[in-house]
Backbone bond lengths (Angstrom), bond angles and torsions (degrees), N, CA, C in turn:
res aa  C-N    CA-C-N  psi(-1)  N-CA   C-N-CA  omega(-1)  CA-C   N-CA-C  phi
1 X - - - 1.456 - - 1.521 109.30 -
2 X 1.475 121.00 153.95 1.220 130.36 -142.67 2.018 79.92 -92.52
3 X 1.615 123.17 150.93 1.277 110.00 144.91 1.033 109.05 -112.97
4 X 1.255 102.71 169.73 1.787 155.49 -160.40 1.580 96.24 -104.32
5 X 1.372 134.47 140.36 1.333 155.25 131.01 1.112 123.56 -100.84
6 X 1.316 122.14 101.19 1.332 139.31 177.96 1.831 131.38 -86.68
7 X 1.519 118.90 117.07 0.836 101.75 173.25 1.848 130.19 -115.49
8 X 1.222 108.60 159.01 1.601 75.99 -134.09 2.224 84.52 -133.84
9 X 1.384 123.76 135.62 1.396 118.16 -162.84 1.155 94.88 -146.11
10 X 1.611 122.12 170.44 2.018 130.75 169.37 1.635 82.60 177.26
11 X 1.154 73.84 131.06 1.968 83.31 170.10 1.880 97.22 -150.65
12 X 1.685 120.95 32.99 0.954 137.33 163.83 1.780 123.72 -125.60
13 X 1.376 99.49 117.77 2.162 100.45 -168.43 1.163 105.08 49.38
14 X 1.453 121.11 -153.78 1.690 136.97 -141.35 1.900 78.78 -57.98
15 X 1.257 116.82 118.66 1.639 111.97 159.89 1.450 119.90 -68.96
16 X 1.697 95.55 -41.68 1.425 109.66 -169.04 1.948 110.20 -77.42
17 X 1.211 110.11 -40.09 1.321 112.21 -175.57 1.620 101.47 -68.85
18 X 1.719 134.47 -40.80 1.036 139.18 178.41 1.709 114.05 -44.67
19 X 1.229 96.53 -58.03 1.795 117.54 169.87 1.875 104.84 -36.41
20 X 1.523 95.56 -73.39 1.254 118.58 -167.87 1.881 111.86 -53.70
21 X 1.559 104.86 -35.15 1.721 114.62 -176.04 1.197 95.82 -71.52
22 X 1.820 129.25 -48.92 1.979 119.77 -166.31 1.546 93.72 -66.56
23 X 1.692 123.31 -51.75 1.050 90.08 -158.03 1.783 131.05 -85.47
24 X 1.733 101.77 18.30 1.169 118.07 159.48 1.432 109.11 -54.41
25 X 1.733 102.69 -63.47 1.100 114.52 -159.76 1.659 118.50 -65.08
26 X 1.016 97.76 -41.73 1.959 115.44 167.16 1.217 99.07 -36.67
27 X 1.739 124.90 -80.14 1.021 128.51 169.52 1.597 136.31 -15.44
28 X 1.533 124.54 -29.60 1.199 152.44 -169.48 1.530 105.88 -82.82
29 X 1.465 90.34 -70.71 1.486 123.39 -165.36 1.431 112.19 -84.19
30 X 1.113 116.08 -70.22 1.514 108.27 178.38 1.856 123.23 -72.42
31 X 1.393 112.28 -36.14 1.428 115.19 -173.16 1.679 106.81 163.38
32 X 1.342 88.95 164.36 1.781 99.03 -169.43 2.110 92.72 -70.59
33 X 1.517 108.20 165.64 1.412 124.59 -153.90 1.751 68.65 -108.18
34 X 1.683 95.88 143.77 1.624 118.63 175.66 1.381 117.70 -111.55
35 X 1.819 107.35 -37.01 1.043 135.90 -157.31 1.328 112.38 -173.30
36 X 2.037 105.29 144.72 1.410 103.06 -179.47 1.471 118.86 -149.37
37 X 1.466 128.37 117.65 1.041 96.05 -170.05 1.601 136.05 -74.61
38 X 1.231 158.84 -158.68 0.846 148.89 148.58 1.837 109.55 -63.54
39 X 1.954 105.45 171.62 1.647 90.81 171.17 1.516 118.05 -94.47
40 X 1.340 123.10 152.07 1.265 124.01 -179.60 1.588 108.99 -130.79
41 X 1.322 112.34 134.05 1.223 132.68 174.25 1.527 127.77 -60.76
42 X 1.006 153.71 129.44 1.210 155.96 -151.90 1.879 130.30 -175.90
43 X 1.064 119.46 132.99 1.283 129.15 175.75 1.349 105.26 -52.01
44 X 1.574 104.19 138.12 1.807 84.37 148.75 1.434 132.44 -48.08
45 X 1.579 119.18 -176.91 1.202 118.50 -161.53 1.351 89.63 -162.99
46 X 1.508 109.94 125.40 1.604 127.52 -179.46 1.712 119.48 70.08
47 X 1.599 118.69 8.20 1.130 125.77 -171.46 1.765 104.68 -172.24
48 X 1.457 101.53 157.01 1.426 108.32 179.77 1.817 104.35 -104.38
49 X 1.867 93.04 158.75 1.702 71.20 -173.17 2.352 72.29 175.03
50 X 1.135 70.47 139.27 2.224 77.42 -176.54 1.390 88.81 -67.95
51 X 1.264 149.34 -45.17 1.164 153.51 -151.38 1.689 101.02 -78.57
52 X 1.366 100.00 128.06 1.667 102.55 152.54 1.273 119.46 -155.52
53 X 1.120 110.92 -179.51 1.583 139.48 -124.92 1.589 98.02 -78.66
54 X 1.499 97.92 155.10 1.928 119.23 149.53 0.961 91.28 -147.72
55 X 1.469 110.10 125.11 1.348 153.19 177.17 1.583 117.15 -106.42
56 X 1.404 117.28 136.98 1.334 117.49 172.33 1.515 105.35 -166.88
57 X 1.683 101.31 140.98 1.906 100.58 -179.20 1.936 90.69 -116.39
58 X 1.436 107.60 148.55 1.126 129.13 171.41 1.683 100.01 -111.36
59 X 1.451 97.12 -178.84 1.579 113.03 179.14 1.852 100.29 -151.82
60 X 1.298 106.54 105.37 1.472 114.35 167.80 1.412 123.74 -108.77
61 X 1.640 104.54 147.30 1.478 109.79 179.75 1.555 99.90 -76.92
62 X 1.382 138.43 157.19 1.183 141.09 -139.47 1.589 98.20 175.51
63 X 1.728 88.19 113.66 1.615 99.44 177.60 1.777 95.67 -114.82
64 X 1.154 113.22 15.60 1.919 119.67 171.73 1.224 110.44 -83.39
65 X 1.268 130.59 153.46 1.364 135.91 152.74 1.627 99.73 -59.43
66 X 1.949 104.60 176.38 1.178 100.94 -176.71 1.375 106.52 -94.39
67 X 1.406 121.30 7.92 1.599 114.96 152.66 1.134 128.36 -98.47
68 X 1.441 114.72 -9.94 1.381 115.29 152.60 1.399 127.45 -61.70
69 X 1.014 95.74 -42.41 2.054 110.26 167.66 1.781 101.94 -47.42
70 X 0.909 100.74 -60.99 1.459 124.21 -160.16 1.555 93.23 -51.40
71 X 1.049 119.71 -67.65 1.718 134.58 -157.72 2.025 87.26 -70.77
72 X 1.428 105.76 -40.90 1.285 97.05 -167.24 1.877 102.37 -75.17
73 X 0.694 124.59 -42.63 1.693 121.40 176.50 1.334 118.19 -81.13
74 X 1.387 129.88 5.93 1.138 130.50 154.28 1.908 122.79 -96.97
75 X 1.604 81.47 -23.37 1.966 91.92 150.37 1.143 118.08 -51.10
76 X 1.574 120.55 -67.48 1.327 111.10 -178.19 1.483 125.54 -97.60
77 X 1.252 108.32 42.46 1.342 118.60 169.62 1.808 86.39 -110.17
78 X 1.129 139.67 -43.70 1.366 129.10 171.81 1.445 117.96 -57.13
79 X 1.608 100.32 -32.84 1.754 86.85 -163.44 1.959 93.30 -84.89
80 X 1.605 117.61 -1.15 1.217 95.19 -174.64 1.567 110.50 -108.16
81 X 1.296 108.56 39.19 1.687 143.01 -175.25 1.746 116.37 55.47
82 X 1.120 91.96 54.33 1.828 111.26 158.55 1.050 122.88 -99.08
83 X 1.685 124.05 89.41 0.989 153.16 169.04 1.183 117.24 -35.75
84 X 1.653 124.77 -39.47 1.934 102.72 -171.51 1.663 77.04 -174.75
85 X 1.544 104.03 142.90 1.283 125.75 155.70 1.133 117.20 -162.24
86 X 1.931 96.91 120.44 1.207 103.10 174.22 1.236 106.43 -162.23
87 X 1.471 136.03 149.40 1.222 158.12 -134.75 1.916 95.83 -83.87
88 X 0.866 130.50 -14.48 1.792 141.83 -136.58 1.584 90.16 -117.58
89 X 1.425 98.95 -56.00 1.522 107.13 -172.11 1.434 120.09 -83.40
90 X 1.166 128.33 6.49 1.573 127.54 179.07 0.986 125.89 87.80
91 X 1.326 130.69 164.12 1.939 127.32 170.19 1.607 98.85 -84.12
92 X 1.360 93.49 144.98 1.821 106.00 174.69 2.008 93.66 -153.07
93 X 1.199 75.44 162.44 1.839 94.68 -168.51 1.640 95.57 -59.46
94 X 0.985 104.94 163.98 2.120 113.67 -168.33 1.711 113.46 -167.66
95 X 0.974 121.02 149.91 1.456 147.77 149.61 1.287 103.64 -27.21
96 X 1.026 86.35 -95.18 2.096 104.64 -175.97 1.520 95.28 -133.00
97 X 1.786 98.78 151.51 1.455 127.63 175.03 1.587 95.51 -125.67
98 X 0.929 116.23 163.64 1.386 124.30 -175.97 1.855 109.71 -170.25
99 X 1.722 109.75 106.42 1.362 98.78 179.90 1.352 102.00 -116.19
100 X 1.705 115.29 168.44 1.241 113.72 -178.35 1.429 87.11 -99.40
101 X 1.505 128.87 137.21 1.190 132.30 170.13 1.556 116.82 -104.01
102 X 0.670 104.05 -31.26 2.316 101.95 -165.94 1.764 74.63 -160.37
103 X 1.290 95.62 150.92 1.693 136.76 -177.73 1.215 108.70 -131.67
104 X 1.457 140.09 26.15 1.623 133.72 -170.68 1.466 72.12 84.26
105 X 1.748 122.39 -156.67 1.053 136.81 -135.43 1.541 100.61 -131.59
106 X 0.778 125.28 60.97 2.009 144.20 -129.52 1.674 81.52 -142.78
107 X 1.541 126.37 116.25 1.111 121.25 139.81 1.574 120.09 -101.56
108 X 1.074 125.37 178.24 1.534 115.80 -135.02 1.312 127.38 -170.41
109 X 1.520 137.08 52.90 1.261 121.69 -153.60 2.158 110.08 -117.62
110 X 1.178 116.95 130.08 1.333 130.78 -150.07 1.260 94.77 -151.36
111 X 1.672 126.47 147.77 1.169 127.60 179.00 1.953 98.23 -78.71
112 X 0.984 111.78 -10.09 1.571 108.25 177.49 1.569 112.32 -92.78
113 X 1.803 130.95 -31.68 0.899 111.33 -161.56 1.717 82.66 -170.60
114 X 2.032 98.18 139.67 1.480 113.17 -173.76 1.414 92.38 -106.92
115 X 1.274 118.61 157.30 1.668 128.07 158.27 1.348 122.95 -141.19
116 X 1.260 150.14 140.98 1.184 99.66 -15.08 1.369 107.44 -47.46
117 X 1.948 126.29 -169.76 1.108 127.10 158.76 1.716 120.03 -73.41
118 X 1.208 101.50 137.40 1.352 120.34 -163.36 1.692 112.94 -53.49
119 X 1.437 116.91 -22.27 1.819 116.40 -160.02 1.630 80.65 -119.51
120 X 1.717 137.16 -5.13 1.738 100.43 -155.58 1.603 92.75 -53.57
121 X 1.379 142.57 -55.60 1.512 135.95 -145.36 1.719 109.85 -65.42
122 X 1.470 88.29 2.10 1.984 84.70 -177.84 1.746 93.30 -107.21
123 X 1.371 143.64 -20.99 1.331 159.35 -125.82 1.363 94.60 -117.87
124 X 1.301 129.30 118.35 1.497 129.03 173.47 1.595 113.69 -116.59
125 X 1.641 109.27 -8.09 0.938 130.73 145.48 1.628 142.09 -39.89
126 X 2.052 87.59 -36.28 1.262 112.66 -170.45 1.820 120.22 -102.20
127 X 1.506 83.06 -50.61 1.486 105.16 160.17 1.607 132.22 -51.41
128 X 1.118 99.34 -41.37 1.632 120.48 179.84 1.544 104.31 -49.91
129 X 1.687 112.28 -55.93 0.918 100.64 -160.86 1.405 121.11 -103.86
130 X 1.443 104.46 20.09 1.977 131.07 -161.56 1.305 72.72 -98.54
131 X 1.541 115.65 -68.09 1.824 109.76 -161.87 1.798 105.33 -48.24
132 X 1.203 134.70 -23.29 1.058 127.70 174.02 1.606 129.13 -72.37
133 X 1.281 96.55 -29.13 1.809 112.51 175.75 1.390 117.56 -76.11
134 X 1.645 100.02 -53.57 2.046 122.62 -158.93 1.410 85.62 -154.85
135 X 1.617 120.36 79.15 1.596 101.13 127.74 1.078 157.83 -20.93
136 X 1.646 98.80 -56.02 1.483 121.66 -177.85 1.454 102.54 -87.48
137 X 0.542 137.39 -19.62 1.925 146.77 177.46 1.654 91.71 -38.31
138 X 1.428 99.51 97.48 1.771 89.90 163.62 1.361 127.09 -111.77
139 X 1.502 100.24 142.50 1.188 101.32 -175.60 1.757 131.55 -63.19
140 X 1.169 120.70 129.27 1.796 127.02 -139.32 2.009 86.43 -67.00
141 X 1.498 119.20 -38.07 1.527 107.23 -168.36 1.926 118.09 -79.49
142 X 1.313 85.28 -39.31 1.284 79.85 175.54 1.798 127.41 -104.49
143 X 1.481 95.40 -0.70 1.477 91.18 168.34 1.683 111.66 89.88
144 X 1.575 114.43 -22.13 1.020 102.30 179.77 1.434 128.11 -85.23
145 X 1.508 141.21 162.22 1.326 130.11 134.99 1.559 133.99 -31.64
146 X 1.233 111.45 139.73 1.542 124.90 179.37 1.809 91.56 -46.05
147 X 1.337 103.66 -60.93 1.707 121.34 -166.21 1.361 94.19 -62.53
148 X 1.194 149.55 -13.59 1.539 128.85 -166.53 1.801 75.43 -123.76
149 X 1.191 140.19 -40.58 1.835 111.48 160.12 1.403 138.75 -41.67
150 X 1.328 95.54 -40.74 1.706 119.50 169.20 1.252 111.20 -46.03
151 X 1.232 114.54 -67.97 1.421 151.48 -172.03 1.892 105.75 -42.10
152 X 1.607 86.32 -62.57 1.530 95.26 -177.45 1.839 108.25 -79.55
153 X 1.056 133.88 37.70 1.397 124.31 -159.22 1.894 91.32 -122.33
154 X 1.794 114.81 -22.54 1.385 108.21 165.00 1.517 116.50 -78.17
């Protein structure tokens, strides 16, 4: 079965229980949990806001397409009261974020959905906690390691 890289944010109430409820729910819905990273703390990113981040990437087995994923983790980013996401309208503080990051090694471009995801090599948010799961996990465009992205992000 194909995996899933998940990236996973709340920088609104319980951070940690928010984290902990999608990737219940992921688990359900999208595929059994492989891997997880721990949570990591973080600034916002692309916007100001007193609030910041807990961050965490999982790795699920995944018998969905990557728009099934997609439609399915943006389900429960609604049912866990996420009001609007969309690329047009800006970052604003949230519940849960939830990105699809890596699909197996699947690049991917659709006016609905990029793969890999288009910013992880700008995201230290994202990286941080990938280098903790799959180092070696390389990314399919540029060839590199998670750990040699990390690396290059100072």
């Amino acid at each position: 079965m194909p995996q899933l890289y998940l990236g996973l944010g709340s920088n609104l109430g319980d951070k940690a229980g928010n984290l902990r409820n999608a990737i219940d729910r992921i688990s359900r819905a999208v595929g059994p949990l492989c891997k997880q990273s721990d949570f990591f703390a973080s600034k916002p990113w692309g916007y100001r806001s007193p609030n910041d981040f807990l961050n965490a990437v999982i790795c699920v087995e995944t018998g969905l397409s990557p728009g099934e994923a997609l439609q399915a983790t943006q389900d429960i980013e609604r049912t866990m009261g996420r009001s609007q996401k969309s690329p047009t309208a800006g970052y604003a503080d949230r519940i849960i974020d939830i990105d699809l990051l890596f699909y197996d090694d699947l690049l991917l471009a659709t006016p609905e959905l990029t793969l890999p995801h288009p910013l992880i090599e700008k995201r230290d948010f994202v990286l941080l906690p990938l280098r903790q799961i799959a180092p070696r996990l390389k990314h399919p465009r540029s060839g590199k390691t998670i750990a040699e992205l990390c690396a290059a992000l100072s």
